[in-house]
RORO-634004 format. One record per residue (C-alpha): residue in one letter; x, y, z. Coordinates in steps of 0.1 Angstrom, whole numbers, plus 5000, padded with zeros to 4 digits. Each point is the difference from the previous one (the first is absolute). Layout:
% residues N
AXYZ;...
***
This chain:
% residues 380
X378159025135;X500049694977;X502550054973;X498849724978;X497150244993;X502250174981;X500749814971;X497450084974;X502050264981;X498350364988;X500550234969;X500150355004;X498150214980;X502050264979;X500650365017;X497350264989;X501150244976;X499950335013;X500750344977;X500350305019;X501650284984;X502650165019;X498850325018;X496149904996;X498050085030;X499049735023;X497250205020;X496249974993;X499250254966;X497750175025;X502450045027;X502350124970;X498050264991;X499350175028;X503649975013;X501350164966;X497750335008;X501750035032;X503349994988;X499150314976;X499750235037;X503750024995;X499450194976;X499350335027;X503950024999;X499450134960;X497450245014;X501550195031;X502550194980;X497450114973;X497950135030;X502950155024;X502150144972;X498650254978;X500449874968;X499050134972;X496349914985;X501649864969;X502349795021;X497049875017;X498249964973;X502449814985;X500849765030;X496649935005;X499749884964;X502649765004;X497649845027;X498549824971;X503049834979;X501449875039;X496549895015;X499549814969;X503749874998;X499649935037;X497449774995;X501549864971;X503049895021;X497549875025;X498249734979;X503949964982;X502249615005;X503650134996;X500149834963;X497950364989;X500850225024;X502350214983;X497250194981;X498250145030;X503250125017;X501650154970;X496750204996;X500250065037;X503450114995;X499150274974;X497350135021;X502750025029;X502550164982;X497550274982;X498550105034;X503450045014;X500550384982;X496750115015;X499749845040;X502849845020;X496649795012;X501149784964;X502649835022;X496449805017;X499749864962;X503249885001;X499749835036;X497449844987;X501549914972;X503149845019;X497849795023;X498949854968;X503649914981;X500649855043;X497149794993;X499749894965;X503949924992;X502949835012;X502350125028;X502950074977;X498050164977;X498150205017;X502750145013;X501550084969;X497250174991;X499950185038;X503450154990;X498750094966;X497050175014;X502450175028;X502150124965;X496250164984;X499350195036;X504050195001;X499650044961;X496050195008;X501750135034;X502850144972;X497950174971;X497150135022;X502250195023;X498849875034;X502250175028;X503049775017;X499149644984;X496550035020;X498249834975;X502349714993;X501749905032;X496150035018;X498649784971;X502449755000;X499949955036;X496049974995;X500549754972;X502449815018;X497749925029;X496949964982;X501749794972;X501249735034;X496349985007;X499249904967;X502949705002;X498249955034;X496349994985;X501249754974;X501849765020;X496750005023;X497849904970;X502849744986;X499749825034;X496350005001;X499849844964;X502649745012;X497749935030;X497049934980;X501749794973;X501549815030;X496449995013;X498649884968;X502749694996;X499249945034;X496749934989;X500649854969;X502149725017;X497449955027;X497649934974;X502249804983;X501049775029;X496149985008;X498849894963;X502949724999;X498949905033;X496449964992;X501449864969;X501349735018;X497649985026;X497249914974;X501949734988;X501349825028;X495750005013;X497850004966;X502649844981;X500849685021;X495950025008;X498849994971;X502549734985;X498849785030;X496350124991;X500249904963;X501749675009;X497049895022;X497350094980;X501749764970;X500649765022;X495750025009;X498950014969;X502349624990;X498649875036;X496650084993;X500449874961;X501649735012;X497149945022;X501550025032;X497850275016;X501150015036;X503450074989;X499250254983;X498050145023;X503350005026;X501750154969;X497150315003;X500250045033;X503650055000;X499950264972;X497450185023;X502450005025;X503050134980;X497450264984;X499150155038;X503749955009;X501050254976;X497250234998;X501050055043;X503950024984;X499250304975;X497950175027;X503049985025;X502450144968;X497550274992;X499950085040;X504050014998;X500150254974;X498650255017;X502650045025;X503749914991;X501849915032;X503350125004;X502049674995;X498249894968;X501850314988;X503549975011;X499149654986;X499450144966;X502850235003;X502049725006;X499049814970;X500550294980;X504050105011;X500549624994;X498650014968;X502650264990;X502449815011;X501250155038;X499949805023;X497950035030;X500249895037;X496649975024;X501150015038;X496650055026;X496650055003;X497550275002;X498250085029;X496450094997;X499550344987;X497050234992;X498950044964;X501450364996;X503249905014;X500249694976;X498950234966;X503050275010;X502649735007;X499149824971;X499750324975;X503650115017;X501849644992;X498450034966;X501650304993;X503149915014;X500049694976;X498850204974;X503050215006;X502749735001;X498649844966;X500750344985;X503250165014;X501749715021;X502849794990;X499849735030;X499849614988;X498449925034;X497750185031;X498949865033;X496550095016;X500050015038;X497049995021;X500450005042;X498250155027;X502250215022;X499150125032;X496250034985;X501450184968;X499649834967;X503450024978;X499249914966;X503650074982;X501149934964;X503549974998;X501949994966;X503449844988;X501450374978;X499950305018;X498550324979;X501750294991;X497650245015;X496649995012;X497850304984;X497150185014;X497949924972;X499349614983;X497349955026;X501950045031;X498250285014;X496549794988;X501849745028;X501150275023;X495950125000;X498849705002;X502149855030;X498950335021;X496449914992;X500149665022;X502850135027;X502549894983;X503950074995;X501449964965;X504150004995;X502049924971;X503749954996;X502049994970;X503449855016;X500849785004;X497749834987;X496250164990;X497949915031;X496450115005;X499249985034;X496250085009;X499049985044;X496849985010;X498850025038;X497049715004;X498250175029;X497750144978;X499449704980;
***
């Protein structure tokens, strides 16, 4: 590759905002819906003692009219961030605790209601507020008489697991909102590199163009004032020329757009890491590659860029390109290592999109923070 490509310098555009409230769902609103009616089948654990014990008809009665206050508070919960989630679960709470008296099947509210303290707070906290829930159940397990701690040490077991798959269920909807806000500042710098290179591409061709056009036709209009009409006519002739010349340029330019090799955007890349000051070394060349193999690459290096803008502390990188034994190793190699490398920030975008050509994806953190990506060329 020709380093000395390299030296027109880019800007890069300012990171999208992104507000998500913490604990909002990141599925579909369809998909949400219909997922938050299955969750309520739990709920046969609250009916199987009202149907195999012989309660009372009040009891039932009762029991079943606490359906309402917890379906509602349920769904309450459901459409919740954890900034107002505290109202839902303290009404869930008191329909949990006033159901206890009249069915051991209450201790389903309160699973229910421990999935959702797993999911909308904290670690810490929710586990304070596991321990203070465990405190309600021996309290209920105390005044309602149930025989040999039954109701408590059951419950709290219940709570306890179901509460862990609530941490679970959030952790798995923080990483898919870090995924698509890596996605999205993915895109937004592809775009930007792509406006500042048409940018520049417009005026290296129209600009120097039409300079050279505007001199000529001055220059024909003094010859053929001046009298002196087959100089002027060489003068026309020549901005005819330069006229077709860059018409075929700006087609060529147009035609280039559509299709973004892979070096013009290591190139850009490039311009941008030295624009923010790190140093960057270019060692190899590219072999030829198929379009889809060039669009992952690239979209993987961007990230990785991306990536180093935001969280690395290295003052210099090096990008390798060689052809071993008829696999491609396109490596980028900082100066720092990185304290750790976490799932999320795009790496499992790159992870994905490596498998999609054949591909192997590794990163190391130490000793220095090395992204090495092999692809095998007999498929190319």
């Amino acid at each position: 590759m020709n380093q000395s490509l390299t030296k027109n310098k880019l800007r890069e555009k300012p990171k999208a905002n992104h507000n998500i409230s913490a604990g909002s769902t990141a599925e579909p609103k369809s998909y949400e819906q219909k997922i938050a009616w299955v969750y309520l089948l739990n709920l046969v654990f609250f009916f199987v003692p009202l149907y195999f014990v012989r309660e009372q008809w009040l009891n039932v009665a009762v029991s079943l009219t606490l359906l309402i206050p917890f379906i509602y508070s349920y769904f309450w919960a459901y459409k919740s961030n954890a900034d107002n989630a505290k109202y839902p679960l303290l009404l869930m709470l008191a329909s949990a605790v006033a159901a206890a008296p009249f069915s051991s099947g209450s201790l389903s509210f309160f699973s229910f209601l421990s999935f959702f303290i797993g999911f909308f707070y904290p670690l810490k906290r929710a586990i304070s507020l596991y321990l203070g829930l465990v405190a309600i159940l021996f309290t209920l397990n105390y005044l309602i008489g149930y025989p040999q701690l039954y109701f408590a040490l059951y419950g709290s077991g219940i709570c306890l697991v179901v509460g862990m798959f609530g941490v679970i269920e959030h952790n798995r909807q923080k990483n898919i909102r870090e995924q698509r806000q890596s996605q999205d500042e993915i895109a937004q710098l592809a775009k930007s590199l792509e406006r500042e290179r048409i940018g520049r591409d417009l005026h290296d061709i129209v600009g120097h163009q039409l300079a050279s056009i505007a001199l000529k036709a001055e220059l024909a209009e003094k010859l053929i004032n001046a009298g002196k009409t087959e100089q002027a006519q060489t003068q026309i002739q020549q901005l005819a020329d330069i006229s077709r010349e860059s018409l075929s340029q700006i087609r060529q330019a147009v035609s280039d757009y559509k299709l973004q090799g892979l070096q013009q955007v290591i190139l850009n890349l490039i311009a941008i890491l030295r624009d923010k000051g790190i140093a960057v070394t270019l060692n190899g060349e590219l072999p030829n590659l198929t379009e889809l193999q060039q669009s992952q690459l690239g979209l993987i290096m961007t990230e990785a860029v991306n990536n180093m803008l935001k969280h690395s502390r290295s003052e210099s990188c090096v990008i390798n390109c060689q052809v071993i034994e008829d696999t491609l190793i396109l490596e980028l190699i900082e100066s720092a290592a990185a304290k750790s490398i976490a799932a999320g920030n795009g790496v499992n975008g790159m992870h994905e999109r490596a498998q999609m050509i054949g591909a192997e994806l590794v990163i190391e953190a130490k000793p220095v923070m090395r992204l090495t990506v092999s692809l095998p060329l007999q498929a190319s």
